[in-house]
Wavefront OBJ file of the C-alpha trace (Angstrom):
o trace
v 33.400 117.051 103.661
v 33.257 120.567 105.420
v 30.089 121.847 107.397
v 29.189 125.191 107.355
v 31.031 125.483 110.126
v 34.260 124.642 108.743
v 34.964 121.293 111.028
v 35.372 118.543 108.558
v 33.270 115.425 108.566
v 35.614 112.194 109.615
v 35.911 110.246 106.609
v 36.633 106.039 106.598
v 38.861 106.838 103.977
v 40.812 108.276 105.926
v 41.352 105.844 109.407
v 44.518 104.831 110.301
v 43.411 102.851 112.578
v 39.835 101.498 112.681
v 37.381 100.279 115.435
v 34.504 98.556 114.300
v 31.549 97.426 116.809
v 28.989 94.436 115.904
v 25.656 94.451 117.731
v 24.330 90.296 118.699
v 21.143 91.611 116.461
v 22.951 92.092 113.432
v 24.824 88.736 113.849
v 22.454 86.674 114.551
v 18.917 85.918 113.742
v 16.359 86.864 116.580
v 15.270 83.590 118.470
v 17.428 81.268 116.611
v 21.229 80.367 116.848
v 21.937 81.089 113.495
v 24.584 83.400 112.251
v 23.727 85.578 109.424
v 26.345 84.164 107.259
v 25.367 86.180 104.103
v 25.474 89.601 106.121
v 28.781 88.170 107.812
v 30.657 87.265 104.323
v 29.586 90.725 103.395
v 31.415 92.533 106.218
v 34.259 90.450 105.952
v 34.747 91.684 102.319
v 34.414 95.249 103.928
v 37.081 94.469 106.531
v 39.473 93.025 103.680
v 39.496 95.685 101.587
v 39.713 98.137 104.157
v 42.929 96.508 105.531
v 44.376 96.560 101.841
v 44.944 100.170 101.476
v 46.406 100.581 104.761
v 44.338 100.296 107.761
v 44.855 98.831 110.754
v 40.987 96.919 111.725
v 40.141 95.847 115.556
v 36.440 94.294 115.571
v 34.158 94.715 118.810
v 31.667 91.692 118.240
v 28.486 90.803 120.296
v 26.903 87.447 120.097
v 28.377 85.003 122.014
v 25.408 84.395 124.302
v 23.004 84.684 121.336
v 24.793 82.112 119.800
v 25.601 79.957 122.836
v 21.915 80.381 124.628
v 20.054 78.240 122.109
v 22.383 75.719 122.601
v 21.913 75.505 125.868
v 18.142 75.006 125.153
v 18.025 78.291 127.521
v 14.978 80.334 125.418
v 14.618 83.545 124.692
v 13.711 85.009 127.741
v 16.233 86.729 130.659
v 18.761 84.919 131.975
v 20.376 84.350 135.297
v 23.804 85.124 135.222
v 25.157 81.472 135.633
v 22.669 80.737 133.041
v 24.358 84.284 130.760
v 28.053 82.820 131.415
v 27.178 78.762 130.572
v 25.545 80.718 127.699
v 28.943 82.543 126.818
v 31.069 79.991 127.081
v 29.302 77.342 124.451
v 28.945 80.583 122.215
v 32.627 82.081 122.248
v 33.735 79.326 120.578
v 31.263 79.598 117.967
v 31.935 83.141 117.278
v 35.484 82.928 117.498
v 35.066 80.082 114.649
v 32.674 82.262 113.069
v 35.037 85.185 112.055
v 37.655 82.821 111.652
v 35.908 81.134 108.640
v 34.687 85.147 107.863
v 38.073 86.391 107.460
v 40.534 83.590 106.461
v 39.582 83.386 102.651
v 40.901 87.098 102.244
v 44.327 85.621 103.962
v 43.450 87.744 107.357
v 44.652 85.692 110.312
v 41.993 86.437 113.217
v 42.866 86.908 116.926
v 40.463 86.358 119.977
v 40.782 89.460 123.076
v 38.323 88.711 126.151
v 38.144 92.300 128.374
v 36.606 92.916 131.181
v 36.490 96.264 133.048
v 39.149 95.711 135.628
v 41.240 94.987 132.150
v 41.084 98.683 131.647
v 40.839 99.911 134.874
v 43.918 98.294 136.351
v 46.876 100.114 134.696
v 49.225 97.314 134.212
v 46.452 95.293 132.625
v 45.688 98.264 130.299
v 49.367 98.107 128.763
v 49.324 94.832 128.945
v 46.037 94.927 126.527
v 47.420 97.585 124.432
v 50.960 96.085 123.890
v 48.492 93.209 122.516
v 46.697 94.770 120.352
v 50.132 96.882 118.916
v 51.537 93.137 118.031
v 49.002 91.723 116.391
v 47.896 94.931 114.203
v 51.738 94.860 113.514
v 51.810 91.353 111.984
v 47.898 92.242 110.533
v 45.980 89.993 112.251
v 42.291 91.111 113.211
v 41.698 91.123 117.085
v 38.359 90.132 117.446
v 37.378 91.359 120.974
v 34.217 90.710 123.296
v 33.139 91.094 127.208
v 34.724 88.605 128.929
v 31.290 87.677 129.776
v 31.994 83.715 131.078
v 33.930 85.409 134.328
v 32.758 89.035 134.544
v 30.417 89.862 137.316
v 27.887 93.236 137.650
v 31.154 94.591 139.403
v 33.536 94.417 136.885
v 31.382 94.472 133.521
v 31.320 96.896 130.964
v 27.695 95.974 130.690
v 27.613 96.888 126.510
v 29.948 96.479 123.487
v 29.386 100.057 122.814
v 31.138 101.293 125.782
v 33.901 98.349 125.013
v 34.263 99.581 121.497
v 35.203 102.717 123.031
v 37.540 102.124 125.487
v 39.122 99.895 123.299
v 39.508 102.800 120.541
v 40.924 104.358 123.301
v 43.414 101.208 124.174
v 44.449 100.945 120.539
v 45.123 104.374 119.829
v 42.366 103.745 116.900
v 41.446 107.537 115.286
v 37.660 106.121 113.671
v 35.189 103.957 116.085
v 32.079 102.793 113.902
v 29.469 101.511 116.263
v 27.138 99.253 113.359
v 23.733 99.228 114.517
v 19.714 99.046 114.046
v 19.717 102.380 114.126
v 21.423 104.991 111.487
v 22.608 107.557 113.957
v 21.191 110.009 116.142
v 17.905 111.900 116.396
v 16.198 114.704 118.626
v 13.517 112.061 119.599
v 12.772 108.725 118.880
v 12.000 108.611 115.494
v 9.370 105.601 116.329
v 6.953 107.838 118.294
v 7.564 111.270 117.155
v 7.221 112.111 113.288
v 9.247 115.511 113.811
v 12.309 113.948 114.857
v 15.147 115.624 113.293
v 18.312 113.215 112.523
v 21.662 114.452 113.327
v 24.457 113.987 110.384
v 27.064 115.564 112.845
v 27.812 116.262 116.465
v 31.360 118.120 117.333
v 30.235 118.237 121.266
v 28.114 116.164 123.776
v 26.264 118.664 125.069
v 23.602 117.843 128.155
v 20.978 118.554 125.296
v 22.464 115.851 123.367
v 22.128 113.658 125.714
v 19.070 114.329 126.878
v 18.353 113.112 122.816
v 19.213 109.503 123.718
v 16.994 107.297 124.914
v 16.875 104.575 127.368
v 16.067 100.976 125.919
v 17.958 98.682 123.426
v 16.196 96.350 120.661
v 16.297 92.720 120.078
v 19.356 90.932 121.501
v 21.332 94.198 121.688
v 22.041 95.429 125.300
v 22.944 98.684 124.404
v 20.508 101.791 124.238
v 20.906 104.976 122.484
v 22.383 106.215 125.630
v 25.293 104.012 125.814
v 26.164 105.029 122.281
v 26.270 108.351 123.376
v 28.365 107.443 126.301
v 30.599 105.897 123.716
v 31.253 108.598 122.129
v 32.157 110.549 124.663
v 35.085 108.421 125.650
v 35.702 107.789 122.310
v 36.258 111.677 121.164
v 38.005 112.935 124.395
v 40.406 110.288 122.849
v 40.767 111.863 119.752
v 39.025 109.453 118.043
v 36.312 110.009 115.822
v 33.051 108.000 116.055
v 30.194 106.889 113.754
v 26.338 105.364 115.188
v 25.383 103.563 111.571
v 22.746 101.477 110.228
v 24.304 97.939 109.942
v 21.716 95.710 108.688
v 22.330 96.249 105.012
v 25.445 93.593 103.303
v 28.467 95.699 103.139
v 27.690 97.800 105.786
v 31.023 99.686 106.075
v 30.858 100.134 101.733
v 27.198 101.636 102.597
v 29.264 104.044 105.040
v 31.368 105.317 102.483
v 29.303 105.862 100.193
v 27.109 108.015 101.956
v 24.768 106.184 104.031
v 22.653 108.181 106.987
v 25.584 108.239 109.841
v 25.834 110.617 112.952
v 29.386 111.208 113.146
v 30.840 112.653 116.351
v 33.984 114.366 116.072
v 37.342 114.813 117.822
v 38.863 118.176 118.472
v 42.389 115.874 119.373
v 44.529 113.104 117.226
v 44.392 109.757 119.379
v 48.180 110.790 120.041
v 47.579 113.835 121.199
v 44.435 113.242 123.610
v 46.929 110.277 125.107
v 49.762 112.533 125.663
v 47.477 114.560 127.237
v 46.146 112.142 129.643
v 49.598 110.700 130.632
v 50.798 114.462 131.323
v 48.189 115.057 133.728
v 49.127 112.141 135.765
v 50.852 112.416 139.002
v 54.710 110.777 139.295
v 55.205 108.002 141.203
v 58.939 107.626 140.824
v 61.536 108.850 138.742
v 63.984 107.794 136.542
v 67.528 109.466 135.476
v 68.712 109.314 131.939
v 72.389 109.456 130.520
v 72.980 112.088 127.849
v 72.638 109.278 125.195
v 68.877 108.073 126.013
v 67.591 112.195 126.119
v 68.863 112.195 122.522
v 67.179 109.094 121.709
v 63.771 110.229 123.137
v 64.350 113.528 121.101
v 64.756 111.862 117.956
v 61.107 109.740 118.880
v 62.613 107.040 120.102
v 61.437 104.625 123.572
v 63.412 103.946 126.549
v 65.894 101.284 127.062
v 67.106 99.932 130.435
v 70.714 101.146 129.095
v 70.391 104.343 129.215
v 68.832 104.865 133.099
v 71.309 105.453 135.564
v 69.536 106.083 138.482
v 65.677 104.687 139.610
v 64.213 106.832 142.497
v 60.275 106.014 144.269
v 58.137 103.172 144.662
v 56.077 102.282 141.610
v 54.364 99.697 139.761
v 53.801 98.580 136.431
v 52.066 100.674 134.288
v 52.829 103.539 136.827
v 53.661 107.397 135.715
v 57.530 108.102 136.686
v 59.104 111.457 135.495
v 61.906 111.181 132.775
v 65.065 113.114 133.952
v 68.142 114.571 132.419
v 71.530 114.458 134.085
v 71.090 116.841 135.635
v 67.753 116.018 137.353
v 65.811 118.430 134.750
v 62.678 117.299 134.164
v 61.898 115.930 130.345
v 58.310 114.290 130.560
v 56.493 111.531 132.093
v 55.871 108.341 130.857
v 54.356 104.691 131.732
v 56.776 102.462 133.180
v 56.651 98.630 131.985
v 58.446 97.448 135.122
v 58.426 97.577 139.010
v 60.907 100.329 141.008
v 62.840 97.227 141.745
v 62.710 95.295 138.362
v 63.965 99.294 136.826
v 66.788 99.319 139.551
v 68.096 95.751 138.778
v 67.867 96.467 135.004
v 69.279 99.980 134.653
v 72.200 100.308 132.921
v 71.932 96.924 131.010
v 71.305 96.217 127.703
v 67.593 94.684 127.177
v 69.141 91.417 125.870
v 70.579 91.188 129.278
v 66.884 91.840 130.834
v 65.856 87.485 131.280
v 69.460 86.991 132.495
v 68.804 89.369 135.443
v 65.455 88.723 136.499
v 64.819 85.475 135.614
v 62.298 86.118 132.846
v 61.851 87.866 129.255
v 60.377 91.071 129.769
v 60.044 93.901 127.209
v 62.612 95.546 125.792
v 61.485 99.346 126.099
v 61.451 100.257 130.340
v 59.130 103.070 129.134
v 57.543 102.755 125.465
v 57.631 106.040 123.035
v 54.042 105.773 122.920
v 53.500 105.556 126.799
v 55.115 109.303 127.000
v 54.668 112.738 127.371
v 57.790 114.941 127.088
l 1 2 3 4 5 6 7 8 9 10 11 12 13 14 15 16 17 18 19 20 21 22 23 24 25 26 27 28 29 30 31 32 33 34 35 36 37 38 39 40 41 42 43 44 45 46 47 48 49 50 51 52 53 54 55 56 57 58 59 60 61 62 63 64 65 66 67 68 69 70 71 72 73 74 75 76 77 78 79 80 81 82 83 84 85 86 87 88 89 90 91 92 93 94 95 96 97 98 99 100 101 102 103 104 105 106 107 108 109 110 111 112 113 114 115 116 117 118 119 120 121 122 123 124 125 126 127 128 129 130 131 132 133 134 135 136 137 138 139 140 141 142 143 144 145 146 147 148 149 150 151 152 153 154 155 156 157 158 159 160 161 162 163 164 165 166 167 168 169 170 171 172 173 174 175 176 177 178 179 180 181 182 183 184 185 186 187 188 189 190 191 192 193 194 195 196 197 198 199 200 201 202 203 204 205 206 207 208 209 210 211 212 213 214 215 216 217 218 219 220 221 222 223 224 225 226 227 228 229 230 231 232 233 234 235 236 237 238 239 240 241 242 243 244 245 246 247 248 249 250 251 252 253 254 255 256 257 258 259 260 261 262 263 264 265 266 267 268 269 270 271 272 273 274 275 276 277 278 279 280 281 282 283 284 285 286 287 288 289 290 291 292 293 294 295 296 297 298 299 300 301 302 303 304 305 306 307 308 309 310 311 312 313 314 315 316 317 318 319 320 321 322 323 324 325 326 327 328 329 330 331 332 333 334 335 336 337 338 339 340 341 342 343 344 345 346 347 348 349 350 351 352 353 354 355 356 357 358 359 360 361 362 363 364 365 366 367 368 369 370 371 372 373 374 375 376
């Protein structure tokens, strides 16, 4: 749909590639253990046919210390954080089982991702995640991903699945995030308190105004306030991917969506590919590497690079590091993400990438630098 001021409204019809957050009050009932299994069943439906014409799916899903607290006999009340990770680790399991059972009658396998911030702040662990992601979407399994919360400290914690959803969008190259809620979007007060509060249907920029709209404090078992939604969506959209704050209560939540349900949509003014190409270009080189006339025709016809066609590795780098792409003659072509250390690129250049465990003693991957980790 177009607004009057021609930016069109993001559409699930559309997603390529689809984020989907769960909040722990949706999935489970307040003060008990319980999954809401009919709500559940619902959603996996959703998911299923979603994936059918097309879409790649990655779920976000809270609950694993709602489920595992009760367990534990630890009450309702706050916990210690020995007390939140004893909690997490008895309820992983059961949430992990839980959209297992969810998803396997529509033949979806399901796959289990615990992040943590340093997982997306450490650049080799961020490849690492997204190379993860790329093979099981490619084989259509559902990652099913949570805060590592068992291990995480204050330090190193997202803190929310909204903000997870997000950078995970981001991670996945996913063009839709839809963050399902208590709440059906965005308004210019709390709705609770003041009667004039106006909901917002669409939002093309965060504006300090906007976020001076969201308030503080979360409800029930969710963690996350209006304000972390709208710090979502800021990471989300500067990664060209489109996000949705939706009311998630109601069975078929993401059918409700579609057809028309009260949604704050915030857009993207980028493609996910687009926003990341952006990103890696404004990155500083750390190295470089020198291409033979073969592998610059390869990258111009879209392709990654191999080991085979580097002839010479210059600079110190790591994994997940930005080195420049150069032709013969030392022009530069881009910059992209290298998979492997200066050294592990010097002892593999020139080789073919069946020859890659031979050399250093283990498989690696067979792209040095990805075609999506590029910018030329």
């Amino acid at each position: 749909m177009e607004t009057l001021t021609g930016t069109v409204t993001p559409s699930l019809a559309d997603a390529r590639r689809l984020v989907v957050k769960i909040g722990s009050s949706l999935l489970v009932t307040p003060g008990s253990d319980a999954l809401r299994t009919e709500w559940l069943t619902s959603l996996a439906a959703d998911i299923a046919r979603i994936k059918a014409r097309g879409t790649d799916v990655i779920v976000v899903s809270s609950g694993s210390i709602a489920l595992g607290r009760v367990a534990l006999s630890l009450g309702m009340g706050a916990l210690s954080l020995d007390e939140a990770q004893a909690a997490a680790a008895v309820g992983q399991i059961r949430l992990a089982r839980a959209w297992e059972e969810a998803l396997a009658p529509h033949g979806i396998t399901t796959a289990q991702i615990l992040l943590t911030l340093d997982d997306s702040g450490d650049r080799r662990r961020y490849l690492n995640t997204r190379a993860t992601l790329a093979a099981l979407l490619g084989r259509g399994a559902v990652p099913i991903v949570n805060e590592n919360d068992t291990i995480a400290t204050d330090e190193i914690r997202y803190g929310d699945n909204d903000r997870l959803a997000a950078q995970v969008a981001l991670m996945s190259g996913a063009d839709i995030c839809v963050l399902l809620s208590d709440v059906d979007g965005l308004y210019t007060a709390n709705p609770q308190s003041d009667p004039d509060a106006r909901h917002l249907p669409l939002i093309e920029a965060i504006t300090p105004e906007i976020e001076a709209m969201a308030g503080e404090a979360g409800s029930g078992l969710s963690k996350g306030g209006m304000k972390t939604k709208v710090m979502a969506a800021r990471t989300a959209t500067a990664a060209g991917c489109a996000m949705a704050i939706a009311e998630g209560a109601v069975l078929h939540p993401l059918t409700a969506l579609e057809a028309g349900a009260r949604v704050t949509w915030f857009t993207a003014t980028l493609d996910p590919q687009a926003a990341r190409k952006a990103w890696i270009s404004a990155m500083k080189p750390r190295g470089g590497l020198r291409l033979d006339a073969g592998a610059v025709a390869a990258l111009g016809r879209g392709k990654s690079l191999l080991p085979a066609g580097v002839t010479e590795v210059t600079g110190a780098f790591q994994r997940g590091d930005p080195v420049s792409l150069l032709a013969p003659d030392g022009a530069v072509l881009g910059l992209g993400l290298s998979r492997y250390t200066a050294a592990e690129a010097r002892a593999i250049a020139g080789h073919r990438s069946d020859e890659i465990e031979a050399i250093l003693g283990y498989p690696g991957r067979a792209a040095l630098v990805h075609r999506d980790d590029m910018a030329l």
